[in-house]
Backbone as XML, in Angstrom:
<?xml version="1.0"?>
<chain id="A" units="angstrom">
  <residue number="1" name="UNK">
    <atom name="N" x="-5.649" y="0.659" z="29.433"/>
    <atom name="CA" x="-7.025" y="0.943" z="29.810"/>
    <atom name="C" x="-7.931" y="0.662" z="28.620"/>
  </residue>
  <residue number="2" name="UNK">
    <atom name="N" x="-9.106" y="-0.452" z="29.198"/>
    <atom name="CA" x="-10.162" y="-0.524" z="27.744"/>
    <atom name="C" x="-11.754" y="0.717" z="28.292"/>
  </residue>
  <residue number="3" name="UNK">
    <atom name="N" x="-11.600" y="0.810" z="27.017"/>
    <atom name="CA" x="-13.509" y="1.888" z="27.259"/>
    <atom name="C" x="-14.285" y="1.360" z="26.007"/>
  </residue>
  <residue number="4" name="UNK">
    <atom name="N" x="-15.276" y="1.643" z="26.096"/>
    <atom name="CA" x="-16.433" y="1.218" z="24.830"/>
    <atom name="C" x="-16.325" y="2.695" z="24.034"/>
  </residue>
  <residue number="5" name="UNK">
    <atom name="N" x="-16.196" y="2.452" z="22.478"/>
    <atom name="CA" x="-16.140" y="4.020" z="21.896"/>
    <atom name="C" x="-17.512" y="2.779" z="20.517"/>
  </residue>
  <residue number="6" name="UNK">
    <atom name="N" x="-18.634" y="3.333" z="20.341"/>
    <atom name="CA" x="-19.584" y="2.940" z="19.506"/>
    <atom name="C" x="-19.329" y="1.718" z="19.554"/>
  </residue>
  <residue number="7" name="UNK">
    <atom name="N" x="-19.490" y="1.055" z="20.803"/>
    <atom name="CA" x="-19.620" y="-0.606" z="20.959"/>
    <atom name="C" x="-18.548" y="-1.398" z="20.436"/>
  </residue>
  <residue number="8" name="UNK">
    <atom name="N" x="-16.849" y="-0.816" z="20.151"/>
    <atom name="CA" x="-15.742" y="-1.558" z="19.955"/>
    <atom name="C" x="-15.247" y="-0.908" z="21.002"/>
  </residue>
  <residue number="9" name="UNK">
    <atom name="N" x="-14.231" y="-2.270" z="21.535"/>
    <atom name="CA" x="-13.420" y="-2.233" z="22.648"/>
    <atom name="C" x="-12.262" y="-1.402" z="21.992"/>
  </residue>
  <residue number="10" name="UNK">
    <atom name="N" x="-11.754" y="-0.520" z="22.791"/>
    <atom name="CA" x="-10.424" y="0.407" z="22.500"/>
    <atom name="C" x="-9.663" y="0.490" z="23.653"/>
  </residue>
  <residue number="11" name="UNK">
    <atom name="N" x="-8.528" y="0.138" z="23.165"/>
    <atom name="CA" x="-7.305" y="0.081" z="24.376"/>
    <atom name="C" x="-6.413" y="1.256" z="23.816"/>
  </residue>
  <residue number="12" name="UNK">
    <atom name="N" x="-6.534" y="2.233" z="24.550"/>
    <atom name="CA" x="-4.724" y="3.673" z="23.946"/>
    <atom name="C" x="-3.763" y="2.481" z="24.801"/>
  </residue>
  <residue number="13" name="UNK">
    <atom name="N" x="-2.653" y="3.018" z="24.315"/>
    <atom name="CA" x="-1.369" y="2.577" z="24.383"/>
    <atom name="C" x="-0.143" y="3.677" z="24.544"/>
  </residue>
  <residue number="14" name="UNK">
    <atom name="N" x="0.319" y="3.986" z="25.842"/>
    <atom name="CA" x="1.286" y="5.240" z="25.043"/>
    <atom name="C" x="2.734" y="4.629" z="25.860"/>
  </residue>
  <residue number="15" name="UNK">
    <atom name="N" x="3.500" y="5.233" z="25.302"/>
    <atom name="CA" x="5.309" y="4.267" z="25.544"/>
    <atom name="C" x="6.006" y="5.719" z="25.137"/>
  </residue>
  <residue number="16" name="UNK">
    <atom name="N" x="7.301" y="5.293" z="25.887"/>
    <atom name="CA" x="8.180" y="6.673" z="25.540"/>
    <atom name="C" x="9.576" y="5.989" z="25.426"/>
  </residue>
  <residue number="17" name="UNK">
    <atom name="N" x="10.153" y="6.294" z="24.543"/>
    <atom name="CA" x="12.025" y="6.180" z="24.525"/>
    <atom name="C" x="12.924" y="7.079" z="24.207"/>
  </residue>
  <residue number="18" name="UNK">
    <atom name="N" x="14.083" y="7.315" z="24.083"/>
    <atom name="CA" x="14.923" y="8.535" z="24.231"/>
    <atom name="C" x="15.462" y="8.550" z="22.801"/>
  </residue>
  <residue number="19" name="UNK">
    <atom name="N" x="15.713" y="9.353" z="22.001"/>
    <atom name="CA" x="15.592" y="9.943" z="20.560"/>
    <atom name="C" x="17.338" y="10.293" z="20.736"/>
  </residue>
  <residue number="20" name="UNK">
    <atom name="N" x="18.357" y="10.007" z="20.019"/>
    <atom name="CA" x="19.452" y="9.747" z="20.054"/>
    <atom name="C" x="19.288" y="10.973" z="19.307"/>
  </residue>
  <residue number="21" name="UNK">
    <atom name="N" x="20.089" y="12.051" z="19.764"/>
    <atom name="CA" x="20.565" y="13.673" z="19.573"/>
    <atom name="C" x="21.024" y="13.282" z="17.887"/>
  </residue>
  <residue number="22" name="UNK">
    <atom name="N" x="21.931" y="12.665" z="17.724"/>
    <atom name="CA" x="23.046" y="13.021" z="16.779"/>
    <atom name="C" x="21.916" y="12.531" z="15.408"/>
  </residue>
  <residue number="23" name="UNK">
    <atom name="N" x="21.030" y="11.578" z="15.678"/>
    <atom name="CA" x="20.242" y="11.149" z="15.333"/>
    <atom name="C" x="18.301" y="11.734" z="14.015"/>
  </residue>
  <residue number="24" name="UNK">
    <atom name="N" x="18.635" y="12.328" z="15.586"/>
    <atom name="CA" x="17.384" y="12.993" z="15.527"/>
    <atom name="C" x="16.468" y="13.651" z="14.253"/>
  </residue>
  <residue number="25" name="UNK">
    <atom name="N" x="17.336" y="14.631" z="13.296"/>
    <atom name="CA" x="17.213" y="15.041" z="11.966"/>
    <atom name="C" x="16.573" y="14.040" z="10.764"/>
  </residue>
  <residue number="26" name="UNK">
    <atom name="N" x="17.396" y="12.862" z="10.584"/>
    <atom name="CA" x="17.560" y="11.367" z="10.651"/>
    <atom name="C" x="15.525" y="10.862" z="10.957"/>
  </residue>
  <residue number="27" name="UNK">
    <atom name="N" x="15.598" y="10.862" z="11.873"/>
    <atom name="CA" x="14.811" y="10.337" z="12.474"/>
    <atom name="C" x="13.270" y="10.670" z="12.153"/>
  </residue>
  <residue number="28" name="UNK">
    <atom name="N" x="13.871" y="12.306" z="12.227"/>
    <atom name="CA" x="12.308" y="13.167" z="11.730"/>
    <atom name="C" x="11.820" y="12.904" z="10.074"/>
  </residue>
  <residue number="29" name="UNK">
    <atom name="N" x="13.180" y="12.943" z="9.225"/>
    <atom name="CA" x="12.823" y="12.834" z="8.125"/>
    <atom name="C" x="12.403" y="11.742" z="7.718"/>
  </residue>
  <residue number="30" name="UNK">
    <atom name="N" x="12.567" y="10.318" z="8.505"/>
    <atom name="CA" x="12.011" y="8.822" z="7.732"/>
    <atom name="C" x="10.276" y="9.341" z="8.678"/>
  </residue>
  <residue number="31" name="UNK">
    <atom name="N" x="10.224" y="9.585" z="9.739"/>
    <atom name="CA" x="8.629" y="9.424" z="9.992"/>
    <atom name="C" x="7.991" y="10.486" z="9.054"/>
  </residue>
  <residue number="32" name="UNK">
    <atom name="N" x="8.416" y="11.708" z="8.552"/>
    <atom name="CA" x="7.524" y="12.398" z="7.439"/>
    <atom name="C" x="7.157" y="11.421" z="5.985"/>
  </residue>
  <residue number="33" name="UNK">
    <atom name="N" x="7.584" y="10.159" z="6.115"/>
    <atom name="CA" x="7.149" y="9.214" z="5.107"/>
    <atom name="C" x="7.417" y="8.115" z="5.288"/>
  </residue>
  <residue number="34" name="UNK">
    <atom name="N" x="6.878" y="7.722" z="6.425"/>
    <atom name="CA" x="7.054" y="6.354" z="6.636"/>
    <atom name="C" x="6.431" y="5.013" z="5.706"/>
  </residue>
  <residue number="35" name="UNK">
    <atom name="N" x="6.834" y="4.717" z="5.371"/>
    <atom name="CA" x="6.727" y="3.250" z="4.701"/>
    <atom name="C" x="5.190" y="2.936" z="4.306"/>
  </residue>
  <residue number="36" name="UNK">
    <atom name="N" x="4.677" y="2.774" z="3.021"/>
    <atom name="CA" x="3.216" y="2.326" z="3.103"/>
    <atom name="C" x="3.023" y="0.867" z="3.612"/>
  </residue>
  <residue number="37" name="UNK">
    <atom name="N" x="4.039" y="-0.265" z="3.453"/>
    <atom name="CA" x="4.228" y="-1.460" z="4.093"/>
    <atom name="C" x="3.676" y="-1.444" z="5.644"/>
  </residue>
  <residue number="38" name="UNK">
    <atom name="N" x="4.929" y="-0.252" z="6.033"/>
    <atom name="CA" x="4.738" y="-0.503" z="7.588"/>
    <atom name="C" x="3.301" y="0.165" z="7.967"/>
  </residue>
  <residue number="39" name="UNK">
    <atom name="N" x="2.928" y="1.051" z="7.808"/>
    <atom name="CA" x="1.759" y="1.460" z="7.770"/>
    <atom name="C" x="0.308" y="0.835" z="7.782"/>
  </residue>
  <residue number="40" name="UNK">
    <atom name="N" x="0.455" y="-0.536" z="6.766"/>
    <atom name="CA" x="-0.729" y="-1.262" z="6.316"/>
    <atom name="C" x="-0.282" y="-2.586" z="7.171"/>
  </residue>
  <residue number="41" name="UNK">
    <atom name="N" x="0.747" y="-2.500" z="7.937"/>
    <atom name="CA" x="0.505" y="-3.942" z="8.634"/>
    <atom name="C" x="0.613" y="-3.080" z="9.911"/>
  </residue>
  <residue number="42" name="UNK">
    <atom name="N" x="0.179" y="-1.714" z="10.644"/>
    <atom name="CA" x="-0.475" y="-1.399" z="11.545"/>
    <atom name="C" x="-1.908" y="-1.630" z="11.198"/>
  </residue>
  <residue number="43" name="UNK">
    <atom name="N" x="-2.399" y="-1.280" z="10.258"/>
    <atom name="CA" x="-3.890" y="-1.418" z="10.108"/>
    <atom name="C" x="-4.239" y="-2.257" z="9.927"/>
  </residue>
  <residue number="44" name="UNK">
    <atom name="N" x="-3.683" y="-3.437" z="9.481"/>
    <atom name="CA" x="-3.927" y="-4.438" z="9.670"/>
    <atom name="C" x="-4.133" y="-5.168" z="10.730"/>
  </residue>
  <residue number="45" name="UNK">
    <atom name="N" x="-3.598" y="-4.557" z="12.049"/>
    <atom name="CA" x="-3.188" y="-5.205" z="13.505"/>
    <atom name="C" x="-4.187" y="-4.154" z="13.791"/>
  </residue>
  <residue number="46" name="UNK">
    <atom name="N" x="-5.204" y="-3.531" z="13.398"/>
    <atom name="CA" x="-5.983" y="-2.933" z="14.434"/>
    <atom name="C" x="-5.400" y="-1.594" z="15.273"/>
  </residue>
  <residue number="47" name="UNK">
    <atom name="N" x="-4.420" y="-1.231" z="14.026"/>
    <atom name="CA" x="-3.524" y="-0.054" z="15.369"/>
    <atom name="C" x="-4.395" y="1.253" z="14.332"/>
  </residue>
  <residue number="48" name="UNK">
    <atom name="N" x="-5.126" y="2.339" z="15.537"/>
    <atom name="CA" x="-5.322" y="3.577" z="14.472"/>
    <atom name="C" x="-4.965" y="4.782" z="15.621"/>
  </residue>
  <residue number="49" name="UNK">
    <atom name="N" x="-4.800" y="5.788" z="15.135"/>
    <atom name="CA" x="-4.721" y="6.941" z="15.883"/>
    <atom name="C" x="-3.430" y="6.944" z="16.119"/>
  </residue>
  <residue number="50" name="UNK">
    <atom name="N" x="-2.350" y="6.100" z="15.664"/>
    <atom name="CA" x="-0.939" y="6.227" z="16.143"/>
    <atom name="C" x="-0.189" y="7.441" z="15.796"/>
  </residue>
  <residue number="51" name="UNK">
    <atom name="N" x="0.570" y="8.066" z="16.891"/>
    <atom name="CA" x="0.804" y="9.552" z="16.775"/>
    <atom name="C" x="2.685" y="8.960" z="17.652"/>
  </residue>
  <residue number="52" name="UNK">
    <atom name="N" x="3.643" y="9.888" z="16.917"/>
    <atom name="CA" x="4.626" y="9.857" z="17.553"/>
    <atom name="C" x="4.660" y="11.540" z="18.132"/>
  </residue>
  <residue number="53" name="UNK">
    <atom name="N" x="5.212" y="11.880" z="19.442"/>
    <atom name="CA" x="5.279" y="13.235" z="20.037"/>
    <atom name="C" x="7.062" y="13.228" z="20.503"/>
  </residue>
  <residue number="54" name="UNK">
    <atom name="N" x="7.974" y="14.612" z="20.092"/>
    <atom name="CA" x="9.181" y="14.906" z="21.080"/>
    <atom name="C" x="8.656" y="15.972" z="21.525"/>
  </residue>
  <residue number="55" name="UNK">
    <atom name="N" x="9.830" y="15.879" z="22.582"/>
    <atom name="CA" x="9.964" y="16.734" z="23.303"/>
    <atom name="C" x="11.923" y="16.203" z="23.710"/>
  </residue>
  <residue number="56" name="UNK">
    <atom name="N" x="12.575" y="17.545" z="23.259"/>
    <atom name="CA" x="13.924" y="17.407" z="23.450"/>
    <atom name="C" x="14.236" y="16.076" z="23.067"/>
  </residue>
  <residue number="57" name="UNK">
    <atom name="N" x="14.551" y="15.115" z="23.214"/>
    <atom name="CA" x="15.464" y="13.714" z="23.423"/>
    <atom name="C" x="14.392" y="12.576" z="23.593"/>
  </residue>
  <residue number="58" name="UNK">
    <atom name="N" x="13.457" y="12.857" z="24.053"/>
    <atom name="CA" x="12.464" y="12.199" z="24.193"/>
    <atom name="C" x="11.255" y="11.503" z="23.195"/>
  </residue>
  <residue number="59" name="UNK">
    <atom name="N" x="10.844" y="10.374" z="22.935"/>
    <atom name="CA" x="9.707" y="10.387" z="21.735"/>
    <atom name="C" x="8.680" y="9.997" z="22.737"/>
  </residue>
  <residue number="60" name="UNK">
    <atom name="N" x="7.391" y="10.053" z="22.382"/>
    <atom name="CA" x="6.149" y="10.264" z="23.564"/>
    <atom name="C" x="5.260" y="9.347" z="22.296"/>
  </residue>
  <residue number="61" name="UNK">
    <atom name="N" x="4.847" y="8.046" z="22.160"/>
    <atom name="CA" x="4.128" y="7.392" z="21.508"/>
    <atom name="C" x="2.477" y="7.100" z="21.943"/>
  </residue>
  <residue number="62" name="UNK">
    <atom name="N" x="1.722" y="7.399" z="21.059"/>
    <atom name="CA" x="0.324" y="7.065" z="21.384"/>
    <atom name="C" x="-0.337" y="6.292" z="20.252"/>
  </residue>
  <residue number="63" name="UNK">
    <atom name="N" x="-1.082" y="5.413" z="20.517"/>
    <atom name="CA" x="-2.364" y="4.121" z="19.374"/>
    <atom name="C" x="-3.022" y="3.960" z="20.421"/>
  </residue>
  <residue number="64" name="UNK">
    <atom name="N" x="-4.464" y="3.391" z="19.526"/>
    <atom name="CA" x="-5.606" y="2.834" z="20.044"/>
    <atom name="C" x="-5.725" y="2.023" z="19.312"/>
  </residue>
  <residue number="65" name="UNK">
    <atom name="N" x="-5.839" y="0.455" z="20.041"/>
    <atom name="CA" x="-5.948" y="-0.135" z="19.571"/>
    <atom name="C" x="-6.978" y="-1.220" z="19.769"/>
  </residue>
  <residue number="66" name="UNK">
    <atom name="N" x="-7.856" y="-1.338" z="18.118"/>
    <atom name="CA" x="-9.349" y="-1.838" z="18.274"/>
    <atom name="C" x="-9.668" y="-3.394" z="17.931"/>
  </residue>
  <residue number="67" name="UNK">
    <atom name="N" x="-8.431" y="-4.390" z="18.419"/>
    <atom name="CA" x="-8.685" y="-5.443" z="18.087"/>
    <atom name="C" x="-9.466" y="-6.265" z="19.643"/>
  </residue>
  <residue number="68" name="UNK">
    <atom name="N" x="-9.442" y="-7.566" z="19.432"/>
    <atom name="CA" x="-9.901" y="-8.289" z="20.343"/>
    <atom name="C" x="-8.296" y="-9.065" z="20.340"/>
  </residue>
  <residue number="69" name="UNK">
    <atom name="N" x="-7.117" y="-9.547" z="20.053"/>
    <atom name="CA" x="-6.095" y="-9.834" z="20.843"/>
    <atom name="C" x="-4.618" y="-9.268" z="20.464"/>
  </residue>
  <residue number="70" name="UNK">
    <atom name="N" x="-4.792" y="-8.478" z="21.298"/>
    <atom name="CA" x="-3.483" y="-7.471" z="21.552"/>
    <atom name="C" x="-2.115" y="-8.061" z="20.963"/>
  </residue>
  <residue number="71" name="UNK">
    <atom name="N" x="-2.125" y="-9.154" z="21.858"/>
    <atom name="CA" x="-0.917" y="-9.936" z="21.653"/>
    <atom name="C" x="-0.070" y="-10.165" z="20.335"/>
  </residue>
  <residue number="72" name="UNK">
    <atom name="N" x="-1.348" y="-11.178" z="20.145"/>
    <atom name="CA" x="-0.947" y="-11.952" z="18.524"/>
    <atom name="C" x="-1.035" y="-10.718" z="17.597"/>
  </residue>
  <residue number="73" name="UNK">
    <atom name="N" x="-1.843" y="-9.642" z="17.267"/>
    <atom name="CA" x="-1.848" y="-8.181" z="16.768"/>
    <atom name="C" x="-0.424" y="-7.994" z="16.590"/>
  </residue>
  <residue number="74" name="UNK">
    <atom name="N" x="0.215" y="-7.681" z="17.983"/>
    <atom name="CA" x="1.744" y="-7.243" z="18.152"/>
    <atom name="C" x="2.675" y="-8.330" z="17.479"/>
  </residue>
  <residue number="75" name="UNK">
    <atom name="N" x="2.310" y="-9.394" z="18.012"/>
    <atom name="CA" x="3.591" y="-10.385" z="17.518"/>
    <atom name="C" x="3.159" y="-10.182" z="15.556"/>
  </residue>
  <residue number="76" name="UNK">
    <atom name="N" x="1.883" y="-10.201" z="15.339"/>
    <atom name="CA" x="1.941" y="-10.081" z="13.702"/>
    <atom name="C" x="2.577" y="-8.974" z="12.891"/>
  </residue>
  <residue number="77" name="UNK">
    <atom name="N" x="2.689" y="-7.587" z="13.725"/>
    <atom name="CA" x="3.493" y="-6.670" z="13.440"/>
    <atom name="C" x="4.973" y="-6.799" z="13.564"/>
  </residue>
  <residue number="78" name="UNK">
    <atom name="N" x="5.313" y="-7.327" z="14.638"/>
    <atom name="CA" x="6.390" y="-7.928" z="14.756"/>
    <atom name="C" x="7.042" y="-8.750" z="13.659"/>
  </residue>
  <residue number="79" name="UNK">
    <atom name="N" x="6.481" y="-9.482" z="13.582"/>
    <atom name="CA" x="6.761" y="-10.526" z="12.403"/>
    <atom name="C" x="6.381" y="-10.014" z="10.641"/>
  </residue>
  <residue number="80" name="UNK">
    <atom name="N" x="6.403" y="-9.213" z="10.586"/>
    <atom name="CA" x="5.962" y="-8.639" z="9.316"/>
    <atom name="C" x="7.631" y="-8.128" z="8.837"/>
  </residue>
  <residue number="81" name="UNK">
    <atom name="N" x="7.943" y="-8.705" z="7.892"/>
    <atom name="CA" x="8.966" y="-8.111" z="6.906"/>
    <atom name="C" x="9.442" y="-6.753" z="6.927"/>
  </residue>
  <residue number="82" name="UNK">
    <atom name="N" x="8.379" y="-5.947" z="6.335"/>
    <atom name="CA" x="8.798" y="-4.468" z="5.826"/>
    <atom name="C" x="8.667" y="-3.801" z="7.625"/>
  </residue>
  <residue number="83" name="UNK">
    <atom name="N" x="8.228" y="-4.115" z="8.224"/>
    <atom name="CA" x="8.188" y="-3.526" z="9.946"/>
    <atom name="C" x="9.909" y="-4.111" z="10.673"/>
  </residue>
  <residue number="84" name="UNK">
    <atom name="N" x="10.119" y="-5.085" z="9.982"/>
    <atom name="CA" x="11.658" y="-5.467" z="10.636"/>
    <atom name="C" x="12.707" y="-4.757" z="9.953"/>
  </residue>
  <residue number="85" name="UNK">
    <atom name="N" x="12.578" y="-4.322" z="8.768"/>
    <atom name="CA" x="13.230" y="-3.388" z="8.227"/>
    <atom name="C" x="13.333" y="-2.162" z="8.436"/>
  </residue>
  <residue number="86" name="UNK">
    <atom name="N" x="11.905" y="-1.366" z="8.856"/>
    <atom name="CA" x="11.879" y="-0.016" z="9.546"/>
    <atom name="C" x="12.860" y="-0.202" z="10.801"/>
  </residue>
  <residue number="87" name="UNK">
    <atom name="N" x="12.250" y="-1.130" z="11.551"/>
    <atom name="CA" x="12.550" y="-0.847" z="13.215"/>
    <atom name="C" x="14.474" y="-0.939" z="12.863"/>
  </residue>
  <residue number="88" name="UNK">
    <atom name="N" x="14.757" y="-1.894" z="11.830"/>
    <atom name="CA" x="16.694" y="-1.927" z="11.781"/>
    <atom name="C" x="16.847" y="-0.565" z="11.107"/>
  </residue>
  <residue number="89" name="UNK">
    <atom name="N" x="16.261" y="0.244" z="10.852"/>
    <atom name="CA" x="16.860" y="1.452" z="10.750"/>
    <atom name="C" x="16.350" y="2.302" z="11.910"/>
  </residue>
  <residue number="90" name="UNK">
    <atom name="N" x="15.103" y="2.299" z="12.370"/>
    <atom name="CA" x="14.953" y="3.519" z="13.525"/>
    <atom name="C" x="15.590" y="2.804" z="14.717"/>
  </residue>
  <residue number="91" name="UNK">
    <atom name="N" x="15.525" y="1.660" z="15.875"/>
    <atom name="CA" x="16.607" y="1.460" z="16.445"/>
    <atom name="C" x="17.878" y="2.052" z="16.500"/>
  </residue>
  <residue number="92" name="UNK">
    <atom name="N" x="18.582" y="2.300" z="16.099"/>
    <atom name="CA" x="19.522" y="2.830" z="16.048"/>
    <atom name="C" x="20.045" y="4.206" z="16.525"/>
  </residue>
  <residue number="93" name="UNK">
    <atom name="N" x="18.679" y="4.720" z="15.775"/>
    <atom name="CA" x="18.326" y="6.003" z="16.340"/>
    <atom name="C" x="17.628" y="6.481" z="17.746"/>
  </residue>
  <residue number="94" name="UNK">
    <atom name="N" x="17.438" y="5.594" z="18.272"/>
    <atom name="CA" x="16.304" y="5.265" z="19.401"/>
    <atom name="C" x="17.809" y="4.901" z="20.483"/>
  </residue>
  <residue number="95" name="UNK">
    <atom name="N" x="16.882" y="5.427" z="21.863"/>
    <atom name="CA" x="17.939" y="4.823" z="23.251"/>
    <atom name="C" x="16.919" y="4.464" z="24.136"/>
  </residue>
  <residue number="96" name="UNK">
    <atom name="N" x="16.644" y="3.230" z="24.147"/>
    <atom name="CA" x="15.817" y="2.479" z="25.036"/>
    <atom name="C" x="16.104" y="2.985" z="26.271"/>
  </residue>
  <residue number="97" name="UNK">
    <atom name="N" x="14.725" y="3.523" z="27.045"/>
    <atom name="CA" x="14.707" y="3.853" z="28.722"/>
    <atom name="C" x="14.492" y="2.179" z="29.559"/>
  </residue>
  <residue number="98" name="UNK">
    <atom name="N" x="14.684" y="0.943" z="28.984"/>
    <atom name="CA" x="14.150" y="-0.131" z="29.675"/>
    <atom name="C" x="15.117" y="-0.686" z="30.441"/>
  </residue>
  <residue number="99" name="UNK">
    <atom name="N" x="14.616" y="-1.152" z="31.900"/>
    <atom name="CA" x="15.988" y="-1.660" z="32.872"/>
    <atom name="C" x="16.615" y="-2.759" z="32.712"/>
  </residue>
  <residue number="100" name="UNK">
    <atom name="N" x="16.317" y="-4.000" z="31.550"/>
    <atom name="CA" x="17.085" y="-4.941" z="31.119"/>
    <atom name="C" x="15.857" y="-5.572" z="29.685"/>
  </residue>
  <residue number="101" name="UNK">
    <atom name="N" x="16.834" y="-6.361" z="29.408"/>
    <atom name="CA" x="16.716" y="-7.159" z="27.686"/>
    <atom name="C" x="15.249" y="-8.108" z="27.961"/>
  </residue>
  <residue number="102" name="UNK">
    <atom name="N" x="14.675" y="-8.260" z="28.711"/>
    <atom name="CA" x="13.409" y="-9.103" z="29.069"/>
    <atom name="C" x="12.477" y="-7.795" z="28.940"/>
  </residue>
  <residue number="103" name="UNK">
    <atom name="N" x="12.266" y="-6.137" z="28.792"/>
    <atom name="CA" x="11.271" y="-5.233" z="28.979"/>
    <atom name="C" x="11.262" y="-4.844" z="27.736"/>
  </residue>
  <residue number="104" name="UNK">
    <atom name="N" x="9.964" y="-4.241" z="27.069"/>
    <atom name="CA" x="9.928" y="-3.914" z="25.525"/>
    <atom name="C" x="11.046" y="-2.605" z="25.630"/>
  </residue>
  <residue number="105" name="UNK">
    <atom name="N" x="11.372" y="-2.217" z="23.836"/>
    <atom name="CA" x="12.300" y="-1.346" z="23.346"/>
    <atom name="C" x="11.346" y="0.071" z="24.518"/>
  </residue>
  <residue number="106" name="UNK">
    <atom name="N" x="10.276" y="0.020" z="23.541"/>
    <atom name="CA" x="9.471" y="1.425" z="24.180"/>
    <atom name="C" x="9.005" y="1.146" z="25.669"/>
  </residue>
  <residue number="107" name="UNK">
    <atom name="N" x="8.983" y="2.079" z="26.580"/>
    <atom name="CA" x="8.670" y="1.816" z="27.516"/>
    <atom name="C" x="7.255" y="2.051" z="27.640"/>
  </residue>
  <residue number="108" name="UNK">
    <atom name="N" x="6.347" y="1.390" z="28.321"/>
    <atom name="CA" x="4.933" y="1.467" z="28.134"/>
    <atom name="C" x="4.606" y="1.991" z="29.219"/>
  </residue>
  <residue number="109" name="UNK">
    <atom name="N" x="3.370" y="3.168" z="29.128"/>
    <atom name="CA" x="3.430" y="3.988" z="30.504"/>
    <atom name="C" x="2.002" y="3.725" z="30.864"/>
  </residue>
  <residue number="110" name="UNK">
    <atom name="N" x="1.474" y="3.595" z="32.099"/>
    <atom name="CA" x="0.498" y="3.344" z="32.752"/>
    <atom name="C" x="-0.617" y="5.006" z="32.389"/>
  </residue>
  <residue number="111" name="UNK">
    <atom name="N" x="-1.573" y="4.773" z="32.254"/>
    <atom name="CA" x="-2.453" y="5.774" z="32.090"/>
    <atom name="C" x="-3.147" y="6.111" z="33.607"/>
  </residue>
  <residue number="112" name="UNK">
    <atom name="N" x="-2.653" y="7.438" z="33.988"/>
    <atom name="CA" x="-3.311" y="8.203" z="34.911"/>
    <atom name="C" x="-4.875" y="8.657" z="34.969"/>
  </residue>
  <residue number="113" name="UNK">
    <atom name="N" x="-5.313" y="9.137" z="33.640"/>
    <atom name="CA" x="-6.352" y="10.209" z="33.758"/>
    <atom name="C" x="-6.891" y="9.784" z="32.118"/>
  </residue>
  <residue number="114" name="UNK">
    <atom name="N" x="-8.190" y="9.945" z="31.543"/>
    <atom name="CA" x="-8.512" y="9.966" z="30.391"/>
    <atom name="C" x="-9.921" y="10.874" z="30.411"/>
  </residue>
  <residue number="115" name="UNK">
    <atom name="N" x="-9.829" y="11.664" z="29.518"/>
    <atom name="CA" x="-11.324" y="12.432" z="29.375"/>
    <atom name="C" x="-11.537" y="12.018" z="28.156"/>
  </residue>
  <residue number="116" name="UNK">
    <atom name="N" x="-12.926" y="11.548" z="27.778"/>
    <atom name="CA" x="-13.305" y="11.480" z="26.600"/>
    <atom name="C" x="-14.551" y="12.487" z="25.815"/>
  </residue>
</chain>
């Protein structure tokens, strides 16, 4: 969903995947300091407000994101070094909810409702 917030286009984004139990401890302690690399090639891609949420087994992901092309944004994060290095360690830790190898890792969830 896009809305006007002070005349820039903003798209939220929220995705959920399943947080591997044995994992989890693991998991909490790399996001209490995640990477200044990975960090600055979100902001670089226009990603702000990014928030990770659990609940049990579950991770609940939210960004807004204030560029004009989504895409190439993603594929530049994608393609960024120190971000391919995070994701080969959190992967692991992560259990994709997606129904085959063609759907992203995170599953991307349709927005119901927004109050601003």
């Amino acid at each position: 969903m896009e809305h006007a917030l002070r005349g820039a286009p903003v798209r939220r984004v929220a995705s959920v995947i399943g947080l591997a139990e044995e994992h989890a401890e693991e998991y909490l302690r790399h996001h209490r300091a995640v990477w200044p690399e990975v960090l600055d090639a979100l902001s670089r891609a226009q990603v702000t407000n990014y928030s990770i949420f659990r609940h049990g087994d579950l991770l609940f992901s939210y960004f807004e994101y204030r560029g004009t092309d989504y895409e190439a944004d993603m594929a530049r994060i994608a393609a960024d070094e120190a971000t391919q290095r995070w994701w080969s360690i959190m992967m692991p830790m992560q259990r994709t909810l997606r129904a085959g190898p063609e759907e992203p890792w995170w599953t991307e969830l349709e927005e119901v409702f927004h109050l601003e």
